[in-house]
N, CA and C atoms of all chains as a GROMACS GRO file, in nm:
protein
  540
    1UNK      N    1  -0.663  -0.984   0.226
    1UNK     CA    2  -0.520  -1.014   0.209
    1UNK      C    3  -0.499  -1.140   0.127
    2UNK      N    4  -0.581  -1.214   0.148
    2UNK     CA    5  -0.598  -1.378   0.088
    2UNK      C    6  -0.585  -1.362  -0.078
    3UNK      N    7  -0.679  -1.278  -0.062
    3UNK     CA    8  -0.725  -1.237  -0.233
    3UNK      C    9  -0.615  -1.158  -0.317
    4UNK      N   10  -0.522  -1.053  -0.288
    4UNK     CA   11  -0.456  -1.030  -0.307
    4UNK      C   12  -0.320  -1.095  -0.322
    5UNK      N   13  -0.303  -1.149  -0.229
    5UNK     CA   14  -0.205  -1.316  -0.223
    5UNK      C   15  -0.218  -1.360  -0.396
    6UNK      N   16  -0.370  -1.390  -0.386
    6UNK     CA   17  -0.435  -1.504  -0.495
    6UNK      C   18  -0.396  -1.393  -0.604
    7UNK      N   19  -0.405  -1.279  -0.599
    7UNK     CA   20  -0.396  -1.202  -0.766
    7UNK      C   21  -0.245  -1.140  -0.732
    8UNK      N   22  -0.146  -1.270  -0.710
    8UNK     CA   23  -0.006  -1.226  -0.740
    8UNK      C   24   0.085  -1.076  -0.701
    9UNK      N   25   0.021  -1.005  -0.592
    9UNK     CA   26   0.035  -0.906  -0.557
    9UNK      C   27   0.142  -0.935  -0.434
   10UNK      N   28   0.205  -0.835  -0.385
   10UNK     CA   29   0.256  -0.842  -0.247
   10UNK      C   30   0.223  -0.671  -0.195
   11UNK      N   31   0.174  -0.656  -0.078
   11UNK     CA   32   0.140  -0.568  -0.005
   11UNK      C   33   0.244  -0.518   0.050
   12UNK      N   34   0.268  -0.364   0.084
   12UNK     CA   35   0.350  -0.313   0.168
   12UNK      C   36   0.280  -0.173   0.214
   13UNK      N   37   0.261  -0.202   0.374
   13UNK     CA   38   0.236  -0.073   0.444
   13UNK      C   39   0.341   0.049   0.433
   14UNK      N   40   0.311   0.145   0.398
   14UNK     CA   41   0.461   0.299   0.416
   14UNK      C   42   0.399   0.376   0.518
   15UNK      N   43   0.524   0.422   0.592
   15UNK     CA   44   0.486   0.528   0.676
   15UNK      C   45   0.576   0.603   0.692
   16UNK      N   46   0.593   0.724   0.806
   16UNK     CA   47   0.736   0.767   0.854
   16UNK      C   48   0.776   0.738   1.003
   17UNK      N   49   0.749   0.639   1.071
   17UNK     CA   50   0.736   0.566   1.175
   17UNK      C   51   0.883   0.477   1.182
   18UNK      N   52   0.963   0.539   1.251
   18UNK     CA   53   1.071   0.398   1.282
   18UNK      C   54   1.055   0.322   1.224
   19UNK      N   55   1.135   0.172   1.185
   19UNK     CA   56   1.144   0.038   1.161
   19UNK      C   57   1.087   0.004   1.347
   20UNK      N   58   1.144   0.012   1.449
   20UNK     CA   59   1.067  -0.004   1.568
   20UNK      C   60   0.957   0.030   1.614
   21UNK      N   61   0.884   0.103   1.556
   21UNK     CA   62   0.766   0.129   1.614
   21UNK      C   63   0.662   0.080   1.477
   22UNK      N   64   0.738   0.084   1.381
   22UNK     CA   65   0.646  -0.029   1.299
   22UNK      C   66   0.603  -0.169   1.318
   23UNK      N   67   0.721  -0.244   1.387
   23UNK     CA   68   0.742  -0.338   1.408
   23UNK      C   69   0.649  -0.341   1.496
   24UNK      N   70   0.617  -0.282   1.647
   24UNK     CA   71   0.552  -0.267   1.717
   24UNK      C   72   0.403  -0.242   1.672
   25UNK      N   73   0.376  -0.200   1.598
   25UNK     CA   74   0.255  -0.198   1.531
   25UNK      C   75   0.215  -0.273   1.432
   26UNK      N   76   0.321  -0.353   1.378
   26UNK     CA   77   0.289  -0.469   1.294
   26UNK      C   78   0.235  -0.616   1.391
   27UNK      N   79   0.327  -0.596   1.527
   27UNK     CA   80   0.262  -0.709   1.594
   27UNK      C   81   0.137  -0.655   1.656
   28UNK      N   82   0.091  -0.537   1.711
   28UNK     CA   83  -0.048  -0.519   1.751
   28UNK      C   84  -0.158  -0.563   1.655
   29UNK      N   85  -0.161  -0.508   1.554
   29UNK     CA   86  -0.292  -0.542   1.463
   29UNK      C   87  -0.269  -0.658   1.366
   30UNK      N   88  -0.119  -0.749   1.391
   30UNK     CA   89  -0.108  -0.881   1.344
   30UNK      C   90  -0.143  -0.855   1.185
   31UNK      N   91  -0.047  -0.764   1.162
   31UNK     CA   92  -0.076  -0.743   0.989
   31UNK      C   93   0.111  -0.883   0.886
   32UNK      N   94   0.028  -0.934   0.820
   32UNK     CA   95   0.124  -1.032   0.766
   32UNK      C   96   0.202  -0.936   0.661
   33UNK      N   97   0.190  -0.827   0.626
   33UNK     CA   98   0.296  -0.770   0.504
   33UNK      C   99   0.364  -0.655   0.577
   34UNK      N  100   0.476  -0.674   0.488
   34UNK     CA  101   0.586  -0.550   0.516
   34UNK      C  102   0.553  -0.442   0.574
   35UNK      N  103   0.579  -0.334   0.693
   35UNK     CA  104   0.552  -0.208   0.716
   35UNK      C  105   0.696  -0.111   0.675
   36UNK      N  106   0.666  -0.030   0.598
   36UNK     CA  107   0.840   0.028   0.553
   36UNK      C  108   0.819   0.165   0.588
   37UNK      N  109   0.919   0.220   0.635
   37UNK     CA  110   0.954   0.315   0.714
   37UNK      C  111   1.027   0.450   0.618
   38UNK      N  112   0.967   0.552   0.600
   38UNK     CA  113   0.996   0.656   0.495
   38UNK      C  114   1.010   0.771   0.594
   39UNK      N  115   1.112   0.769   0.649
   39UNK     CA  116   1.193   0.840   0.792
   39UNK      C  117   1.192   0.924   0.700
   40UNK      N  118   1.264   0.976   0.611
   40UNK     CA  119   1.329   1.116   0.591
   40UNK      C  120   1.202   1.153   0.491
   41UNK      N  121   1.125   1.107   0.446
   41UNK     CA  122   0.978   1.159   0.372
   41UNK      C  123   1.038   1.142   0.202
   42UNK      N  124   1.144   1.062   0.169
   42UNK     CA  125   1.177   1.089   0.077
   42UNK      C  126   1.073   1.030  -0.031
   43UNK      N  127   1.059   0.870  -0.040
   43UNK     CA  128   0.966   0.886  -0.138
   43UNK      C  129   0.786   0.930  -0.132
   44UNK      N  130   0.769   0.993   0.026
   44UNK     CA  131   0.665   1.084  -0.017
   44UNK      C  132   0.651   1.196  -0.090
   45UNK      N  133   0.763   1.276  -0.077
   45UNK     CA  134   0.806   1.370  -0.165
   45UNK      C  135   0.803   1.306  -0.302
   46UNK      N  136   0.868   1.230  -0.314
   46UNK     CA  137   0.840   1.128  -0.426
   46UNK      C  138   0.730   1.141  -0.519
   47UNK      N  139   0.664   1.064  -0.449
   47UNK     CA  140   0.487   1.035  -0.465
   47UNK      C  141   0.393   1.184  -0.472
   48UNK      N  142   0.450   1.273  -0.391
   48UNK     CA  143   0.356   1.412  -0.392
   48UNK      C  144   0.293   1.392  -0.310
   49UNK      N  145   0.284   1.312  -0.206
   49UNK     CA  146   0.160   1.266  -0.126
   49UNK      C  147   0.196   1.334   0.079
   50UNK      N  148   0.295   1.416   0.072
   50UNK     CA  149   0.310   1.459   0.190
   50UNK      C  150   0.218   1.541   0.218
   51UNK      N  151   0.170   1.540   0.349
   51UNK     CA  152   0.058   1.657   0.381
   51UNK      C  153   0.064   1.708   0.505
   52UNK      N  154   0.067   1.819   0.498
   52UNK     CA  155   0.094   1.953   0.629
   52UNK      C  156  -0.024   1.890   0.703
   53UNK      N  157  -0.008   1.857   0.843
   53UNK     CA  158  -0.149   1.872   0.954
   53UNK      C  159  -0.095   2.005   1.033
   54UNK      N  160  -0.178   2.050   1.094
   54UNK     CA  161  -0.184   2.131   1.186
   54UNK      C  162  -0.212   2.065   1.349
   55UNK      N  163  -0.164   2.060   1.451
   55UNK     CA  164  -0.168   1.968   1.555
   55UNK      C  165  -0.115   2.089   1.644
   56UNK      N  166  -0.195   2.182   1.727
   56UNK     CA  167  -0.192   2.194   1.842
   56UNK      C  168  -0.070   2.310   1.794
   57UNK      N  169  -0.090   2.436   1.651
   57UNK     CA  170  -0.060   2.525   1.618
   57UNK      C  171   0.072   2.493   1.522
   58UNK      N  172   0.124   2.370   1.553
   58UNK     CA  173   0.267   2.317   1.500
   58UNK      C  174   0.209   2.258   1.355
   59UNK      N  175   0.312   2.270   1.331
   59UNK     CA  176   0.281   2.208   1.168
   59UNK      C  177   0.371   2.035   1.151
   60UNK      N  178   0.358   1.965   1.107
   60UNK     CA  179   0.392   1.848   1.074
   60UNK      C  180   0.356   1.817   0.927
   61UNK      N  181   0.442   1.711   0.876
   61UNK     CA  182   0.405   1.651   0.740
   61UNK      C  183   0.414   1.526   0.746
   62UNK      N  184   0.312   1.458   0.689
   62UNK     CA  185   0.303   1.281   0.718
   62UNK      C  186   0.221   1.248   0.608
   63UNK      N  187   0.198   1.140   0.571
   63UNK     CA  188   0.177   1.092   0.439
   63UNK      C  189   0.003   1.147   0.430
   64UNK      N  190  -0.056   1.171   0.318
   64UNK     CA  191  -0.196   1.174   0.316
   64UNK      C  192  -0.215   1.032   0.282
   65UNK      N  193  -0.331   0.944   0.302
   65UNK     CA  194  -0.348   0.811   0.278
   65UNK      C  195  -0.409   0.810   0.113
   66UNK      N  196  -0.258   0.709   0.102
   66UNK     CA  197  -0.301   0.702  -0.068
   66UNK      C  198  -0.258   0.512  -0.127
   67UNK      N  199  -0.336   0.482  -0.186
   67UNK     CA  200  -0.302   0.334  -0.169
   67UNK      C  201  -0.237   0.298  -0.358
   68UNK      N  202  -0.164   0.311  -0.400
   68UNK     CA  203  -0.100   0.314  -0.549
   68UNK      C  204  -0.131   0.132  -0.612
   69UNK      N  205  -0.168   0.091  -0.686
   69UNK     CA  206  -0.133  -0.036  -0.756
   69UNK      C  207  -0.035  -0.028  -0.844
   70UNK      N  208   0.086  -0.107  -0.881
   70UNK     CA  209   0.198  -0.108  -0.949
   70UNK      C  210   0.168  -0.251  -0.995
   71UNK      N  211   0.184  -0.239  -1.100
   71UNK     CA  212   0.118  -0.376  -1.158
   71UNK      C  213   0.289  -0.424  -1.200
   72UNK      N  214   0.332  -0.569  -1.281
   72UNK     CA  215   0.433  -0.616  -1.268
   72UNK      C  216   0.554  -0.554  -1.363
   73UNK      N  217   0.507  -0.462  -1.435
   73UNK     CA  218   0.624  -0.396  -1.530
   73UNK      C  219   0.626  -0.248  -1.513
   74UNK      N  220   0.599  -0.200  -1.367
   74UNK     CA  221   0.638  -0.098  -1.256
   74UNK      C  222   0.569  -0.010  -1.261
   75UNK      N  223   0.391   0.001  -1.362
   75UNK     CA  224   0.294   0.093  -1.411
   75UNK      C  225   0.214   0.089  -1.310
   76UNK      N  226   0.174   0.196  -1.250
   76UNK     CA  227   0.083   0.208  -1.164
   76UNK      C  228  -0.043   0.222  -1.239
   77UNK      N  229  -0.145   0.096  -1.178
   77UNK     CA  230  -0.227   0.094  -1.265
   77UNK      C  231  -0.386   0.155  -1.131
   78UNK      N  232  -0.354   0.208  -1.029
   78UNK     CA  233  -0.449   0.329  -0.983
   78UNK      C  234  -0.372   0.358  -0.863
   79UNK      N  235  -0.473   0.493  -0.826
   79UNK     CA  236  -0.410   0.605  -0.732
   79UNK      C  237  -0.553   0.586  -0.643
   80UNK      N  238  -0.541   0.615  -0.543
   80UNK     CA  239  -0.656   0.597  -0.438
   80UNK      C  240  -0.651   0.709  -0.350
   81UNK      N  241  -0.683   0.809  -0.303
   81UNK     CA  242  -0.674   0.852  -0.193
   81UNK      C  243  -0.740   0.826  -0.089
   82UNK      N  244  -0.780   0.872   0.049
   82UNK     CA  245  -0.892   0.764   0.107
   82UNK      C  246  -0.893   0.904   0.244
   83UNK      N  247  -0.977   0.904   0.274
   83UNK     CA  248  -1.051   1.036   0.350
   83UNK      C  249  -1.004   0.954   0.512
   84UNK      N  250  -1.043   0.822   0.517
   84UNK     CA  251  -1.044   0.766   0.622
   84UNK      C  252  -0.947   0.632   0.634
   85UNK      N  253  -0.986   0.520   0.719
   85UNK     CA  254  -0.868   0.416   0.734
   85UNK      C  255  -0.866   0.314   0.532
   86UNK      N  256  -0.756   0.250   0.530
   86UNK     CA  257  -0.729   0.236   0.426
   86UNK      C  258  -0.816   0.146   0.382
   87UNK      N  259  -0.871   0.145   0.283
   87UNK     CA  260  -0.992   0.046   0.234
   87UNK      C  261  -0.901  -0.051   0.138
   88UNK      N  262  -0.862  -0.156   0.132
   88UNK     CA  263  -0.789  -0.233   0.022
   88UNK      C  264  -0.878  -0.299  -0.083
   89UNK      N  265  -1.060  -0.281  -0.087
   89UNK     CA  266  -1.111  -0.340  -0.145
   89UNK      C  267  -1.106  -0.312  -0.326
   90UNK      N  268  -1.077  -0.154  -0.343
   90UNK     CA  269  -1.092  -0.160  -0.489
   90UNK      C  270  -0.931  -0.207  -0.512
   91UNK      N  271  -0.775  -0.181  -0.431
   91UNK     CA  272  -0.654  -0.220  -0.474
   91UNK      C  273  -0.689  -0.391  -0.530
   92UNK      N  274  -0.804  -0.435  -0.407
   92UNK     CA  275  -0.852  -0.589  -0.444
   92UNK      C  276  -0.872  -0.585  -0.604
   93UNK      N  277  -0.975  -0.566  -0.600
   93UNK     CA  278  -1.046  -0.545  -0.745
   93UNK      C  279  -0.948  -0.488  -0.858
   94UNK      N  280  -0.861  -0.415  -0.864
   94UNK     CA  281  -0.767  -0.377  -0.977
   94UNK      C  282  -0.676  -0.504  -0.972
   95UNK      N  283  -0.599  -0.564  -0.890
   95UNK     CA  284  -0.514  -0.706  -0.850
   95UNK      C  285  -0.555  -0.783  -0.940
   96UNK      N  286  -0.734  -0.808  -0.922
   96UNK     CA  287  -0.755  -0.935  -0.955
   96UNK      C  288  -0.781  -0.910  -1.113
   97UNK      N  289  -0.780  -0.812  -1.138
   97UNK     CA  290  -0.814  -0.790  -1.253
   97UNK      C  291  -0.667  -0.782  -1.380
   98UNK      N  292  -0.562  -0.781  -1.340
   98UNK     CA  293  -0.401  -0.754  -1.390
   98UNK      C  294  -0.420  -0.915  -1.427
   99UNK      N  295  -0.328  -0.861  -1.531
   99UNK     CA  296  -0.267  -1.076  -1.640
   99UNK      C  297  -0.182  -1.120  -1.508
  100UNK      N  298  -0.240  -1.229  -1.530
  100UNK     CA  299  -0.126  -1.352  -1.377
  100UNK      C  300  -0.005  -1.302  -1.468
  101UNK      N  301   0.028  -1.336  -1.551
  101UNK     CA  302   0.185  -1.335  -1.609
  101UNK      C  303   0.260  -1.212  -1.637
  102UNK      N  304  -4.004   4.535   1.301
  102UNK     CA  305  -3.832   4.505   1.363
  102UNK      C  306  -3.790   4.608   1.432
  103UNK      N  307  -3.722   4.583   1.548
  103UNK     CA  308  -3.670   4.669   1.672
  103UNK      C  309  -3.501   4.629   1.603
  104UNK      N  310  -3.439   4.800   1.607
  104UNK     CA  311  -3.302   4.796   1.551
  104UNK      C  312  -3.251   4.734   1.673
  105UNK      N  313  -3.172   4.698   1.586
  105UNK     CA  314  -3.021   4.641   1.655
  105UNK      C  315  -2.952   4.728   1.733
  106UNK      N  316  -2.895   4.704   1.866
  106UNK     CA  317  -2.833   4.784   1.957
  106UNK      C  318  -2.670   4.745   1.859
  107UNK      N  319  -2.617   4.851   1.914
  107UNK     CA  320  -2.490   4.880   1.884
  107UNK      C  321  -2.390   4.746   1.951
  108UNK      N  322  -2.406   4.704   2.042
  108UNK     CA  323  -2.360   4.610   2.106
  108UNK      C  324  -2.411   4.494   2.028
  109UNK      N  325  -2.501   4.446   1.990
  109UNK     CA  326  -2.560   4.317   1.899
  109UNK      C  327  -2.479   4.312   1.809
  110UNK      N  328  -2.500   4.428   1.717
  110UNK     CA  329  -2.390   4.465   1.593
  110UNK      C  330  -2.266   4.443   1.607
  111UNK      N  331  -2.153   4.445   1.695
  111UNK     CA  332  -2.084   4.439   1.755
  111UNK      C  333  -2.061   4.247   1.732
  112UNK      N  334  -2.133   4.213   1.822
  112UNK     CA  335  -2.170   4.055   1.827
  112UNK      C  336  -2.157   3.998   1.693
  113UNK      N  337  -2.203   4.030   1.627
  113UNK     CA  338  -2.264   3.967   1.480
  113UNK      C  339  -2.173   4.018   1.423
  114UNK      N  340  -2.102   4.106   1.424
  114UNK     CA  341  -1.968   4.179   1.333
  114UNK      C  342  -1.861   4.078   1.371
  115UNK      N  343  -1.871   4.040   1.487
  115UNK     CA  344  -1.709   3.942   1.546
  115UNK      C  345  -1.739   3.808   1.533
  116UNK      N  346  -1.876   3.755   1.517
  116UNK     CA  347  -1.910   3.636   1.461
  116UNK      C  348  -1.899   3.619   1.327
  117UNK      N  349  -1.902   3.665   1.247
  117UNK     CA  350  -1.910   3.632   1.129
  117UNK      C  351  -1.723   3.663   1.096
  118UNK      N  352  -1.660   3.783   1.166
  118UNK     CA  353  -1.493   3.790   1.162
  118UNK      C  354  -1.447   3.678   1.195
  119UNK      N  355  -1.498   3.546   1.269
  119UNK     CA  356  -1.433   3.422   1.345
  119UNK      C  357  -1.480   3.373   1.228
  120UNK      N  358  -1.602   3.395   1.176
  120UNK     CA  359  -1.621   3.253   1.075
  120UNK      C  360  -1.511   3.258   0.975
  121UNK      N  361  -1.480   3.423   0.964
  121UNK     CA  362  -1.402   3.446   0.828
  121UNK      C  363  -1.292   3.356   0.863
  122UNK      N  364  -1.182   3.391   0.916
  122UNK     CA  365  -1.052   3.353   1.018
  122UNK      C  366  -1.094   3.207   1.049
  123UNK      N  367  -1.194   3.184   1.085
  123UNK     CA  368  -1.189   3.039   1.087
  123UNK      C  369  -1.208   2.970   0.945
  124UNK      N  370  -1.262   2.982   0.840
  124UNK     CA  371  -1.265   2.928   0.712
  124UNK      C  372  -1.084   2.951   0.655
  125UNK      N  373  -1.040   3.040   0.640
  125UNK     CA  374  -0.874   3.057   0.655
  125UNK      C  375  -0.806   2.960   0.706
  126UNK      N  376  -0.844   2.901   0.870
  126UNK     CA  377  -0.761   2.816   0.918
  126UNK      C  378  -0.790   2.698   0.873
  127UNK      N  379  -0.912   2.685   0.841
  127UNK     CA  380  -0.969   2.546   0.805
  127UNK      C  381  -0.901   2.483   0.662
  128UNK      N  382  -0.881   2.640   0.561
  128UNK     CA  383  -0.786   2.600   0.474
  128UNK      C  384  -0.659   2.610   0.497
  129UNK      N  385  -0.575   2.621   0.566
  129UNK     CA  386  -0.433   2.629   0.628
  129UNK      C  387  -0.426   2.482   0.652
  130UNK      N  388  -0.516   2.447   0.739
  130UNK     CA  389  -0.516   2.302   0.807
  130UNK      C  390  -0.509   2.201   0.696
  131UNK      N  391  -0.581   2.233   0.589
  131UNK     CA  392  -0.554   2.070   0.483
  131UNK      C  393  -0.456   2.119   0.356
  132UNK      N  394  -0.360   2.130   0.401
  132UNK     CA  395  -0.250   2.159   0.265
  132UNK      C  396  -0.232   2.006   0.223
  133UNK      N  397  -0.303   1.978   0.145
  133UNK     CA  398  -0.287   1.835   0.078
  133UNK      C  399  -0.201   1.850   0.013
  134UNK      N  400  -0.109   1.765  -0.005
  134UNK     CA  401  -0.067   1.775  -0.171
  134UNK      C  402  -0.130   1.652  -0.270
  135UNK      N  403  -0.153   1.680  -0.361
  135UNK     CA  404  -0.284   1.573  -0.405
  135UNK      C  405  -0.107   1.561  -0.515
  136UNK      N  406  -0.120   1.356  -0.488
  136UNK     CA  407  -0.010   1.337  -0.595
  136UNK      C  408  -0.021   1.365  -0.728
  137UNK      N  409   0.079   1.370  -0.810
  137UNK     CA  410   0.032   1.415  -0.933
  137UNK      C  411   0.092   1.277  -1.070
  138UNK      N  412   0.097   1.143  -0.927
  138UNK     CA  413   0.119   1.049  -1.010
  138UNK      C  414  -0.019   0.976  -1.051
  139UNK      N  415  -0.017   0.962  -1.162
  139UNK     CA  416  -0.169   0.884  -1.236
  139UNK      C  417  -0.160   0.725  -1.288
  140UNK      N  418  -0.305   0.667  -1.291
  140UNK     CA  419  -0.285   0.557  -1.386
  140UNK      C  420  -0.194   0.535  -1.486
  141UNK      N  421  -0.100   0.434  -1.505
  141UNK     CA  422  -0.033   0.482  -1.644
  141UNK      C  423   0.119   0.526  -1.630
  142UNK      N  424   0.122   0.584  -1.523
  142UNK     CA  425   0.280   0.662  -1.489
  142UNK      C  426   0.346   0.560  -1.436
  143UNK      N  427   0.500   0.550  -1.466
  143UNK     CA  428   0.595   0.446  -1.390
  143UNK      C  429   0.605   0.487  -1.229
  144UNK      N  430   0.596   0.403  -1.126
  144UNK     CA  431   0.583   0.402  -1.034
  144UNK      C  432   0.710   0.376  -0.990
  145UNK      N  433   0.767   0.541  -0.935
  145UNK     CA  434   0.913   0.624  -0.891
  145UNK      C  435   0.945   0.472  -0.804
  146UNK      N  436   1.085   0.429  -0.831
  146UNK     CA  437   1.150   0.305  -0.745
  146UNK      C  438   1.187   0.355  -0.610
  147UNK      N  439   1.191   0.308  -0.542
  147UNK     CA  440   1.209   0.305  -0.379
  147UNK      C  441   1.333   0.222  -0.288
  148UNK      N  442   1.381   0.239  -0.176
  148UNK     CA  443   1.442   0.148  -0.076
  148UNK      C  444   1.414   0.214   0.024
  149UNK      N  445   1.333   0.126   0.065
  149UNK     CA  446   1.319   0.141   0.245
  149UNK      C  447   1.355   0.041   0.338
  150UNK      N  448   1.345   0.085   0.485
  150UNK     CA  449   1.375  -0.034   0.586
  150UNK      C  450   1.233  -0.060   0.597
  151UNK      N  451   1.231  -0.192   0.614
  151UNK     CA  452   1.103  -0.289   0.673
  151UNK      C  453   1.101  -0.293   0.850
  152UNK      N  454   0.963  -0.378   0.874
  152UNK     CA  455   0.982  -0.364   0.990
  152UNK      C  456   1.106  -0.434   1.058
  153UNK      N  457   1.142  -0.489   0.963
  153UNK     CA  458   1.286  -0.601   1.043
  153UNK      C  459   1.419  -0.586   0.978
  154UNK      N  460   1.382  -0.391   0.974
  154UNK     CA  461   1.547  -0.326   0.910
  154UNK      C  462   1.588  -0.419   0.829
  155UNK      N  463   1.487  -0.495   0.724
  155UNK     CA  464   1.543  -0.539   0.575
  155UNK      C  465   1.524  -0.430   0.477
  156UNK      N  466   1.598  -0.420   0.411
  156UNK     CA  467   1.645  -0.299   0.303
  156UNK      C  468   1.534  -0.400   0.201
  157UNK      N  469   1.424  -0.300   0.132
  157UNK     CA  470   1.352  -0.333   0.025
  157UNK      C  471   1.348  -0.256  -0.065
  158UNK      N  472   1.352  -0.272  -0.185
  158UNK     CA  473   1.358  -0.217  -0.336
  158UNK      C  474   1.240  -0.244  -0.435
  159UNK      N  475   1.131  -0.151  -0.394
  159UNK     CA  476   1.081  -0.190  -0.538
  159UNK      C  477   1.123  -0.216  -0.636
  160UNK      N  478   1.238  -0.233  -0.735
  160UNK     CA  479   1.193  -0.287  -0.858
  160UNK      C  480   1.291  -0.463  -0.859
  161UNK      N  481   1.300  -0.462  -0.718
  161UNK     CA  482   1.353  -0.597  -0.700
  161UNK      C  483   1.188  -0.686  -0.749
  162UNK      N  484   1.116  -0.604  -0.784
  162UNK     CA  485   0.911  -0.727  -0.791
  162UNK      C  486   0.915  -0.665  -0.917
  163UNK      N  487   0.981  -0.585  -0.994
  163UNK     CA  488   0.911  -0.609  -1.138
  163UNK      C  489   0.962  -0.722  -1.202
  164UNK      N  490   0.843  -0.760  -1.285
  164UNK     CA  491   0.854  -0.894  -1.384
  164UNK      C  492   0.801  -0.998  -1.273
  165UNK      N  493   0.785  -0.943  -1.205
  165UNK     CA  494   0.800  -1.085  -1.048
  165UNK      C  495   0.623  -1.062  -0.977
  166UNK      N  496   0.612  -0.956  -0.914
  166UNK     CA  497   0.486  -0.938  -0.856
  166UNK      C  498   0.374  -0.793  -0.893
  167UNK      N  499   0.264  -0.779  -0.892
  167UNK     CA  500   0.229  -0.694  -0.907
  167UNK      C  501   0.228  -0.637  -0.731
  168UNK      N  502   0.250  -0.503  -0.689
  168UNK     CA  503   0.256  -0.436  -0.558
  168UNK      C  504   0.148  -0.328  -0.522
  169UNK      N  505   0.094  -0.340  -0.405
  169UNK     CA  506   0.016  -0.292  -0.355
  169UNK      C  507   0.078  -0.217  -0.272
  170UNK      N  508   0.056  -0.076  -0.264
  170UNK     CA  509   0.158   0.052  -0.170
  170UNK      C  510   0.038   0.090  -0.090
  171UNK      N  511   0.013   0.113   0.026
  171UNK     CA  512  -0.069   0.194   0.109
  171UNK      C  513  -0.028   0.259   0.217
  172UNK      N  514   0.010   0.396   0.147
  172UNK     CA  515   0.077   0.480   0.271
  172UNK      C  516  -0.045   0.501   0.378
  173UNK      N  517   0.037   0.531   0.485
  173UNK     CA  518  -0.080   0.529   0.629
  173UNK      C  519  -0.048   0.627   0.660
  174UNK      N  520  -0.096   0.723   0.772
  174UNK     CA  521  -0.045   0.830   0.861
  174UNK      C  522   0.044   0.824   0.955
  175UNK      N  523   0.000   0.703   1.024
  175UNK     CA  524   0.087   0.713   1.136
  175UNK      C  525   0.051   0.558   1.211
  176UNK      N  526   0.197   0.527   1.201
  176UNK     CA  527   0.123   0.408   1.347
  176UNK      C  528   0.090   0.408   1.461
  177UNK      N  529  -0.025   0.315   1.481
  177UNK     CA  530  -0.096   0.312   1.605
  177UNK      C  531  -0.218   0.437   1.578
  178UNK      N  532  -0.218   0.454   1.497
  178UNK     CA  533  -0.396   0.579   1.456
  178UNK      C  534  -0.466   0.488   1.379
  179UNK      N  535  -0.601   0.535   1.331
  179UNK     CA  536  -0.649   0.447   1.262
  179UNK      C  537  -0.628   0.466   1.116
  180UNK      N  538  -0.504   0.368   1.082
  180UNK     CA  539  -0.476   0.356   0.959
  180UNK      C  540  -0.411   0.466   0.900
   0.00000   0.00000   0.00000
């Protein structure tokens, strides 16, 4: 998080989770950046990144884990998908690598 | 080799029907949608609530910050 700080970035968690139960989960794992709440799935739809689970025959849609870099003139400069929990090390590595200015 | 009883056959006919039906569900189960935004593409603007029901706008950080997005599944899972 430090490092990212340092390469002029600001972090934001998305989910489709309440603003309250984000909140609630922002104080459990004591995460310092934004958690934002994409209730109606709109900009997952957005993104393309909604994904059907199957849970106990029911179907649901919730984000597939995808971590985007938007560098400062609104270009996403990578797409990540991630099989498992979110790895921020290469978003690190693209950060530090963008012009400070 | 001693043939196969009719009943074995049977066995091995409905095992391999589950594998079928089960490879089916297994693809049912991951309807990804793989985004079809790339390196390079303008990154679609946004407003969401934060955790402290502040209204945020991505392009309130262009010119200003570069942004790091990491959608999660769900809170309280891992990640």
């Amino acid at each position: 998080m430090a490092k990212l700080e340092a390469s002029d970035a600001v972090v934001f968690g998305i989910s489709i989770d309440s603003p309250a139960a984000n909140n609630a989960f922002a104080e459990k794992i004591g995460v310092t950046f934004p958690l934002l709440s994409d209730m109606n799935r709109k900009v997952l739809k957005e993104y393309g990144i909604l994904k059907m689970y199957n849970v106990q025959k029911e179907e649901y849609d919730w984000a597939q884990r995808t971590t985007f870099v938007v560098d400062k003139k609104g270009v996403i400069q990578s797409v990540e998908e991630e099989a498992s929990a979110i790895n921020p090390n290469n978003a690190v590595a693209v950060c530090t690598k963008l012009p400070k200015k | 080799m001693r043939r196969m009883s009719f009943t074995s056959m049977i066995v091995v006919a409905a095992l391999a029907g589950s594998m079928v039906v089960g490879a089916i569900r297994a693809q049912e189960d991951v309807k990804v949608n793989h985004t079809s935004l790339k390196a390079g593409d303008m990154a679609p603007d946004f407003t969401l609530l934060d955790n402290k029901w502040k209204q945020i706008h991505l392009s309130d950080y262009r010119g200003k910050k570069n942004v790091v997005l990491a959608f999660y599944v769900l809170a309280f899972t891992e990640g």
